[in-house]
C-alpha positions in Angstrom: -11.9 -4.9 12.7 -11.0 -1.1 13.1 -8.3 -1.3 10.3 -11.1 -2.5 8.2 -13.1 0.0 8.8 -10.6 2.4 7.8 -10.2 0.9 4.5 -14.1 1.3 4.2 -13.6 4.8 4.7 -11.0 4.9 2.3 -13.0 3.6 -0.5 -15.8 5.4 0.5 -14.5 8.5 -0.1 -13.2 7.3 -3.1 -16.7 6.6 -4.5 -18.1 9.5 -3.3 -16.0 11.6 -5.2 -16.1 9.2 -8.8 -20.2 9.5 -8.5 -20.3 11.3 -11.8 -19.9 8.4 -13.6 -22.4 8.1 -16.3 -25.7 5.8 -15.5 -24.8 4.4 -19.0 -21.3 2.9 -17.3 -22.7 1.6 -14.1 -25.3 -0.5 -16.0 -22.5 -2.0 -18.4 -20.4 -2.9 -15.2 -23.9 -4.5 -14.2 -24.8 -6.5 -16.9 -21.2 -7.8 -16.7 -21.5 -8.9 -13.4 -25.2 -10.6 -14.4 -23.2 -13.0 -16.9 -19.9 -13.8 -15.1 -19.7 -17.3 -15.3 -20.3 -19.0 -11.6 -16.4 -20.1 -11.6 -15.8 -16.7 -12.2 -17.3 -15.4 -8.9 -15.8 -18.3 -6.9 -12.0 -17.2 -8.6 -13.2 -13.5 -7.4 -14.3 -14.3 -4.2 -10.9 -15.9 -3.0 -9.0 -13.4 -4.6 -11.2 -10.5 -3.0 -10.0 -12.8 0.6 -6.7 -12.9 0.2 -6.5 -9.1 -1.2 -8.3 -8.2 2.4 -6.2 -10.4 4.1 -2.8 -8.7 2.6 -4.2 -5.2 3.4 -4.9 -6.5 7.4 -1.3 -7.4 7.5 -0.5 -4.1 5.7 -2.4 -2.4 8.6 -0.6 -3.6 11.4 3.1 -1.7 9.7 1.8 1.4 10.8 0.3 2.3 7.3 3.4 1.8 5.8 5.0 -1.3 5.5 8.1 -3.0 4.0 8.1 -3.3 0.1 9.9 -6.8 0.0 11.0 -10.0 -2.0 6.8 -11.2 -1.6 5.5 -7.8 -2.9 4.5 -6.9 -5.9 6.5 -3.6 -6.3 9.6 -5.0 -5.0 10.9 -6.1 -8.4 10.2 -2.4 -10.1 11.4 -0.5 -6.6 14.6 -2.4 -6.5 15.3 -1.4 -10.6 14.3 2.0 -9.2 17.4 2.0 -6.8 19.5 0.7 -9.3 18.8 3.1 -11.7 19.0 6.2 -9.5 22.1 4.4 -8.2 23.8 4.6 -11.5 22.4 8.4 -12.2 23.2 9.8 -8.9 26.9 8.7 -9.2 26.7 10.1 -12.8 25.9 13.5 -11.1 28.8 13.2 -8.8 31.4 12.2 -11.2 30.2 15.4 -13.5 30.1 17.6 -10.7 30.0 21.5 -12.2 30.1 24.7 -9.8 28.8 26.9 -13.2 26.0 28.7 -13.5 23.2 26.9 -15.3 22.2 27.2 -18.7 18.7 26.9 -20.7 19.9 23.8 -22.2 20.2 22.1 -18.4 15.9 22.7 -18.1 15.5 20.4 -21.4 18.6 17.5 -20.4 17.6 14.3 -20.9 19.8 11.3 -19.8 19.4 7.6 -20.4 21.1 4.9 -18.9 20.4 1.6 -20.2 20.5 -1.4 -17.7 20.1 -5.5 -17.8 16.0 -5.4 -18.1 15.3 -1.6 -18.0 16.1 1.7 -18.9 16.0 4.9 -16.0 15.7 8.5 -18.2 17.0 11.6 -15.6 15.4 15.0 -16.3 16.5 18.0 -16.2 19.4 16.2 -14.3 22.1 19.3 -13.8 18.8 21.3 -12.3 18.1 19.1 -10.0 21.4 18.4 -8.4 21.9 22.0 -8.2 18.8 22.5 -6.2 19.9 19.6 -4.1 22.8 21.0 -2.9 21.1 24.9 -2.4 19.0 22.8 0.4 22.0 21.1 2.0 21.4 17.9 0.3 24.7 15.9 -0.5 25.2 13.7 -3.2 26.1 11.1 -1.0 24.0 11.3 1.3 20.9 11.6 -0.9 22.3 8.1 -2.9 22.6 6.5 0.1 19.1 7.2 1.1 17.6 5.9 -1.9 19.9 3.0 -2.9 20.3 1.5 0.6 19.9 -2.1 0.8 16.5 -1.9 3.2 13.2 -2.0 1.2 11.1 1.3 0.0 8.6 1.9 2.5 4.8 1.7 0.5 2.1 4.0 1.8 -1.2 3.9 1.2 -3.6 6.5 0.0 -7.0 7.6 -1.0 -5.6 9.5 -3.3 -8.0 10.2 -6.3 -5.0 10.2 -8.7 -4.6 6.4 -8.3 -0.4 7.5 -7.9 1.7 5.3 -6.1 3.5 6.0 -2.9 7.1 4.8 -2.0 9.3 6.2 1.2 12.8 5.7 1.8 13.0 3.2 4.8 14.7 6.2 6.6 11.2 8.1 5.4 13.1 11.4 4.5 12.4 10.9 0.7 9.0 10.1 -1.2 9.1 8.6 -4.5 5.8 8.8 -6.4 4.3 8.2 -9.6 2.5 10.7 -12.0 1.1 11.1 -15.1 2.8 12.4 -18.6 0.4 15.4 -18.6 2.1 16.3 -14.8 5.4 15.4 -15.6 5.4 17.7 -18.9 3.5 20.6 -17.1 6.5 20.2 -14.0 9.6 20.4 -17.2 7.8 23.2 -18.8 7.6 25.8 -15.2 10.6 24.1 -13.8 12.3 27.6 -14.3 9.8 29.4 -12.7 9.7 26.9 -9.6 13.6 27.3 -9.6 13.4 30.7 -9.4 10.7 31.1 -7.0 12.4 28.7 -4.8 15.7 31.2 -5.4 14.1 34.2 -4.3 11.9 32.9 -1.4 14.5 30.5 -0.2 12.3 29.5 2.8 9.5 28.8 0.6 6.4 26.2 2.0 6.7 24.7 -1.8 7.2 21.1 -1.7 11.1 20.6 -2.3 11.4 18.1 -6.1 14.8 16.9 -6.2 14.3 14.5 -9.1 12.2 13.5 -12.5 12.6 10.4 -14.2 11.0 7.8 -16.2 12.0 3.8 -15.9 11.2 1.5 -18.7 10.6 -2.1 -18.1 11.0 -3.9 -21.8 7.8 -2.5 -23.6 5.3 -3.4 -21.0 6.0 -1.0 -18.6 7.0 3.1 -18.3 6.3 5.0 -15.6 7.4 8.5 -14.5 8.2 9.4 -11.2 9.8 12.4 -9.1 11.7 12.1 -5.5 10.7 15.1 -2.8 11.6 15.8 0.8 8.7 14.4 3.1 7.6 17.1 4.8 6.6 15.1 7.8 10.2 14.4 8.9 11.1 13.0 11.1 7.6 11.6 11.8 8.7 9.1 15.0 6.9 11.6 17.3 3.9 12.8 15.3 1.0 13.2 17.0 -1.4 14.0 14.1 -1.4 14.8 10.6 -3.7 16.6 8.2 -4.3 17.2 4.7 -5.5 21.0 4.2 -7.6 22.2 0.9 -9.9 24.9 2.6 -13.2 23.4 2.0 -15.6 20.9 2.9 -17.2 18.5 0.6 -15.5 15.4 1.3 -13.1 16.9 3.6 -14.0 14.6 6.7 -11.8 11.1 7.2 -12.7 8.9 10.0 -9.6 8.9 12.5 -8.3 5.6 13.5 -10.1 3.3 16.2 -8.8 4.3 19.7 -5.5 2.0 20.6 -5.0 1.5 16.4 -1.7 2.2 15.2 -2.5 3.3 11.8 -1.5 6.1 10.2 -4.6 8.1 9.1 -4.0 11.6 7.6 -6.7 14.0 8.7 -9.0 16.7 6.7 -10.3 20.1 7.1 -13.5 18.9 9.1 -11.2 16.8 11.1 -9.6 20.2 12.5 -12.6 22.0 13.6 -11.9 24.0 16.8 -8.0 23.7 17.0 -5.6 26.5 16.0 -1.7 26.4 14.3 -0.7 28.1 17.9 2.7 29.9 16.8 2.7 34.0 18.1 5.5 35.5 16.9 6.1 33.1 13.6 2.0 33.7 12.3 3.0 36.6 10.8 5.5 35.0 8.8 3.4 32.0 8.3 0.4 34.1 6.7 2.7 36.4 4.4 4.5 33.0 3.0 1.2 31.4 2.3 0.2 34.2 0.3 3.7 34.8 -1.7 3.3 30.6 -2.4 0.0 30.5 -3.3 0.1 33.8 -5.2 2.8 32.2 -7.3 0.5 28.9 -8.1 -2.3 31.0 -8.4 0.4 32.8 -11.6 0.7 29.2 -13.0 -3.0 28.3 -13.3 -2.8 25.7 -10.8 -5.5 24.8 -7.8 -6.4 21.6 -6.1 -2.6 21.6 -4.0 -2.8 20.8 -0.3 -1.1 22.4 2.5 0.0 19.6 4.5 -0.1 19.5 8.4 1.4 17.7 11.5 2.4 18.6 14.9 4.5 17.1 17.8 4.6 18.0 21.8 7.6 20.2 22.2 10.0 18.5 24.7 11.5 20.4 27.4 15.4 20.0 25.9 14.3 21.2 22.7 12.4 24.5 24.1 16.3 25.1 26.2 18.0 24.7 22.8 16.2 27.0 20.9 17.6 29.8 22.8 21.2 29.2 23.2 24.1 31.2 22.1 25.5 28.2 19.8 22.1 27.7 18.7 21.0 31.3 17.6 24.7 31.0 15.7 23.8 28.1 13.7 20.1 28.8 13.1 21.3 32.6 11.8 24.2 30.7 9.4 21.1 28.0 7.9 18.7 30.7 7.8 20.8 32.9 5.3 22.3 29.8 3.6 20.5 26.4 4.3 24.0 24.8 2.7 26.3 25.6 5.1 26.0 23.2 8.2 26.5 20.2 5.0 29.8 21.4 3.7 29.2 23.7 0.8 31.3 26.9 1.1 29.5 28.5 -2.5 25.9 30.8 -1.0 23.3 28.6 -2.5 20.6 31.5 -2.4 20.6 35.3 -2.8 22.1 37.0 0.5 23.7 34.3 1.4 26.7 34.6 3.9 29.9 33.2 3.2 31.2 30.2 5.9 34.0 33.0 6.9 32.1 35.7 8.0 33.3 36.4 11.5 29.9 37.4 12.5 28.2 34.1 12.4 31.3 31.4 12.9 33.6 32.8 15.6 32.4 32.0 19.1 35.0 32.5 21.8 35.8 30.1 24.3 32.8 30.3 26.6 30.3 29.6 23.9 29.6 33.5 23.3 29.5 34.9 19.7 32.7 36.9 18.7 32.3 40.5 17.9 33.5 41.0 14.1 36.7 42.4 13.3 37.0 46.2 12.9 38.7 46.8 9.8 41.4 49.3 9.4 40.1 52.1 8.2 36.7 54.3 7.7 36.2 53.2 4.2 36.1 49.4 4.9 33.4 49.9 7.9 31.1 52.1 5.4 31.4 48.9 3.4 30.5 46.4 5.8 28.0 48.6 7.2 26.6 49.3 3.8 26.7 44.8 3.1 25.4 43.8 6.3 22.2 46.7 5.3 21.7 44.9 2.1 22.2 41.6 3.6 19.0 42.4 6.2 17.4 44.3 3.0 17.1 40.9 1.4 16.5 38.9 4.5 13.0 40.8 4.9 12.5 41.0 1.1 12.7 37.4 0.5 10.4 36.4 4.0 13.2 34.4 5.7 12.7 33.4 9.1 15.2 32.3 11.8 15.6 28.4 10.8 16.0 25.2 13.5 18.9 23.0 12.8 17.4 20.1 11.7 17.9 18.8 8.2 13.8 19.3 7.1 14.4 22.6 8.9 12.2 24.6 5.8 9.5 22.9 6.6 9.4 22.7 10.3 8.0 25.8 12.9 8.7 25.7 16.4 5.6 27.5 18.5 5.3 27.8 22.2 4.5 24.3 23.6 3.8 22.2 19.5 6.3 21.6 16.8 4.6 22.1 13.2 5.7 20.2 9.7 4.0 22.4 6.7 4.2 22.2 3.7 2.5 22.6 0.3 2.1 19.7 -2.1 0.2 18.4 -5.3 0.8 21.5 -7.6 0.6 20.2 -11.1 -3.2 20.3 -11.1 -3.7 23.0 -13.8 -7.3 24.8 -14.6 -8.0 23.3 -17.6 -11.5 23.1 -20.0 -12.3 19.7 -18.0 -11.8 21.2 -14.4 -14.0 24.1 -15.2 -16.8 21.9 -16.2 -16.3 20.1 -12.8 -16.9 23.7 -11.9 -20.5 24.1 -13.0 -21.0 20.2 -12.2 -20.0 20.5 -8.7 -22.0 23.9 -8.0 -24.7 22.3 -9.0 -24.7 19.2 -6.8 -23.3 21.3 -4.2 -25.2 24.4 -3.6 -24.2 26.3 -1.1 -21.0 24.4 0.0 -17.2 24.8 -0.8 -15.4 22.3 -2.4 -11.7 22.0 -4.2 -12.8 22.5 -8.0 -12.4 26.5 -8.1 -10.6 29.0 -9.9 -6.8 29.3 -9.1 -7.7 32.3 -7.9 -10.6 31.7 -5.5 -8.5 28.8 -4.3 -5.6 30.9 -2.9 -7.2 33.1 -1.5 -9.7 30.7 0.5 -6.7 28.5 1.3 -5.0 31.9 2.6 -8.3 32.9 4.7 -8.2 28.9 6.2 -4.6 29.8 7.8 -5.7 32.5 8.9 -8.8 31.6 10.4 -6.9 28.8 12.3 -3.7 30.6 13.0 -2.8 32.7 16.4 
C-alpha cells in the first residue's frame, strides 16, 4: 500500500503542474470516455491492473530496477550498448593528444548496425572531456557495455524523459528533446570552456550526445552524465533543490519502505548543508555556476542534494599525510590518480613534480629538490606563485580521492553529493508567458518559471540561507 501511495503522489504532482490545460481539451477527453465502447473499458481496466501490478514489483527494486529480457526497454537499451560499444572503441582506436579544433564541436559520426543506426556528436569533444575528469576509455566502455541490464529509474519528471543507470549506477543515460539536444551542440564550447577554467565546477559532467535510429519508427537522442549521487549504497536522503515552493513538497516514503524518493525544497525546512570551512567555497561556486547559466538564458536547473553519515575511518583518512598528497595532486589535476601524465586543466601539475609525488619512506612528503643555482629557485618560486594564483582564481578546493570526487564535500560529521542538473531549459516567448500565467495563479508565492536572472540569484540566496 505505501508504494502506491507514492505513485499517487507522483501523479499528483504531475497534474498539478499540467492544470493549464485548456477547459476545451478536458471536455474532448470527456466526451471520448462517454462513447468508449463497453469492451473498451473492460480491455482498459485489465490493462490499467496489470500496469499497477508491474509498477508494485517495480517498487520493491528500490526505485530502480533491472531493465531485462521481459521489459519493454530492454530491446532499445541493449542496441544502446551495442552502439556505444562500437563508438567508444572508435574513440580509442583514433585516440589524438592535439588540441581541438572548431570542426570537433560540429562532428557527426554514424555507425550503421544490423536493425539501427547510433549517430556520436561532437565525439572528439567529448572523449577529451572524459579523460580531463579521469575517465578512461576503458573503463567508461565497460561501464556502459557490460553484460548486466541498464538500471530504469523512475521520475516525475515533467519532461516525460526517460531514465537509465549503469547497473554499477555511476553513469545516467537519459533522453531529450531535439530542441535540448540542438541548444547543448550550439553552447558546447562555452560549457567546455567553463568547465576548463572552473575545473571544480558543480555543472553536471556530459560525457556523451547521440541519437539511435531504430528502422523509421523510432529516433531518439540521448546524452550519458556522471550521477552525481555516487556511490549512493549509503545515502541517507536525497533532494531535488529549485529555490521555491509551489509544488516543491513530495511525500517521503512510508516508514520501513525501501523506495527511493527524491525530496524537495519544502521537504528540507529546518535542516542546514553543515560544512564550516568549505561554505565559503560552496557559496562563491554557486554563484560563478549559476552566473554562467544565468549568461546562457537558461533557468529551471536544479541543484541536486544527498548526504551520508561520515564514518569514523573516513574522518582519520581525510587528514593523513598520503592522503593530503593525493587529494593536492586530484585537486590541481583530477587526471592524474587514472594514468594520464598530459595536465587536463589550466595549472595543472605535471605527475613529476617532486612536491606532490615523492614521499619518503615513513609516509612523510619529500621536500622538493633545490636546484643549483639562484636563477632556477626565482623560477620555481615564481611557478609555484602562479600555480596558487590560479588555484584561487579558478575556486578549486582540496578534492577527496574518490572517483565522483567534483561532486562530493566532506563536512564535519555528513558527506554531501551536489551538483547541478537540467540546464537546457532556455527563457524563451513560451516560458515568459508561463511567467504572467503563473503570477497570476500564484500571487504572492515563488515558483520555478522566472527570469534567468531572478532564478540565480534566489537559487544563490537558498544555499545560503541553508548553509553554515
Amino acid at each position: 500500500m505505501g508504494a502506491v501511495e507514492c505513485k499517487r503522489v507522483w501523479i499528483y504532482e504531475e497534474e498539478d503542474d499540467n492544470k493549464e490545460a485548456s477547459a476545451s481539451t478536458i471536455s474532448l477527453k470527456m466526451m471520448q470516455r462517454s462513447v468508449a465502447p463497453r469492451g473498451f473499458i473492460k480491455r482498459s481496466a485489465t490493462q490499467k491492473r496489470r500496469r499497477w501490478g508491474g509498477l508494485r514489483r517495480q517498487w520493491e527494486l528500490l526505485g530502480l530496477f533491472e531493465i531485462d529480457q521481459h521489459h519493454e526497454f530492454y530491446s532499445l537499451t541493449c542496441m544502446m550498448k551495442e552502439g556505444l560499444a562500437a563508438s567508444i572503441r572508435n574513440t580509442i582506436d583514433h585516440a589524438t593528444t592535439n588540441e581541438l579544433l572548431d570542426d570537433d564541436y560540429t562532428a557527426e559520426y554514424t555507425q550503421i548496425h544490423r536493425g539501427f543506426t547510433l549517430e556520436t556528436f561532437a565525439g572528439p569533444v567529448f572523449a577529451n572531456l572524459r579523460g580531463s575528469l579521469g575517465v578512461t576509455e576503458q573503463e567508461y566502455q565497460q561501464s556502459l557495455c557490460s553484460d548486466k541490464c541498464y538500471l530504469q529509474f523512475i521520475s516525475n519528471s515533467k519532461s516525460k524523459a526517460d531514465f537509465f543507470l549503469t547497473n554499477d549506477k555511476r553513469f545516467f543515460l537519459k533522453t531529450q528533446n531535439d530542441r535540448e539536444i540542438r541548444f547543448l551542440l550550439d553552447n558546447l564550447k562555452n560549457y567546455t570552456d567553463h568547465l576548463r577554467k572552473y575545473p571544480h565546477s558543480l555543472l553536471v559532467k556530459l560525457l556523451g550526445v547521440h541519437r539511435i535510429k531504430i528502422s523509421c519508427r523510432l529516433k531518439k537522442y540521448f546524452i550519458v552524465m556522471q550521477s552525481v549521487f555516487y556511490p549512493d549504497d549509503r545515502i541517507s536522503a536525497r533532494y531535488d533543490i529549485k529555490g521555491c515552493e509551489v509544488s516543491r513538497w513530495t511525500d517521503p516514503s512510508p516508514d520501513g519502505c525501501q523506495i527511493i524518493v527524491v525530496l524537495k525544497d519544502l521537504n528540507f525546512g529546518g535542516q542546514y548543508i553543515t560544512l564550516d570551512q568549505q561554505r565559503s567555497w560552496l557559496l562563491r561556486q554557486m554563484e560563478i555556476d549559476t552566473d554562467f547559466l544565468r549568461s546562457l538564458n537558461v533557468l529551471d536547473y536544479s541543484l541536486l542534494l544527498a548526504h551520508q553519515p561520515l564514518q569514523q575511518d573516513e574522518r582519520h583518512q581525510a587528514l593523513s599525510f598520503a592522503s593530503l598528497i593525493m587529494r593536492t595532486k586530484r585537486s590541481v589535476n583530477p587526471s592524474a590518480t587514472q594514468g594520464y601524465s598530459i595536465p587536463s586543466v589550466p595549472g595543472a601539475v605535471p605527475e613529476e613534480n617532486p612536491a606532490f609525488t615523492s614521499e619518503t619512506e615513513d609516509g612523510h612528503p619529500k621536500k622538493p629538490a633545490q636546484a643549483g643555482d639562484g636563477h632556477s629557485r626565482r623560477h620555481t618560486a615564481g611557478s609555484e606563485s602562479e600555480e596558487l594564483q590560479d588555484f584561487e582564481a579558478q575556486n578549486r578546493r582540496l578534492l577527496l580521492n574518490l572517483k565522483n570526487a567534483l561532486h562530493v564535500i566532506d563536512g564535519p560529521d555528513q558527506r554531501y553529493f551536489i551538483g547541478i542538473i537540467d540546464i537546457f531549459t532556455v527563457y524563451s516567448l513560451k516560458k515568459r508567458l508561463e511567467y504572467w500565467w503563473k503570477r497570476l495563479r500564484h500571487p504572492g508565492r515563488s515558483f520555478s518559471t522566472v527570469s534567468p536572472q531572478m532564478y540565480c540569484t534566489r537559487l544563490c540566496q537558498w544555499v545560503l540561507d541553508h548553509t553554515k
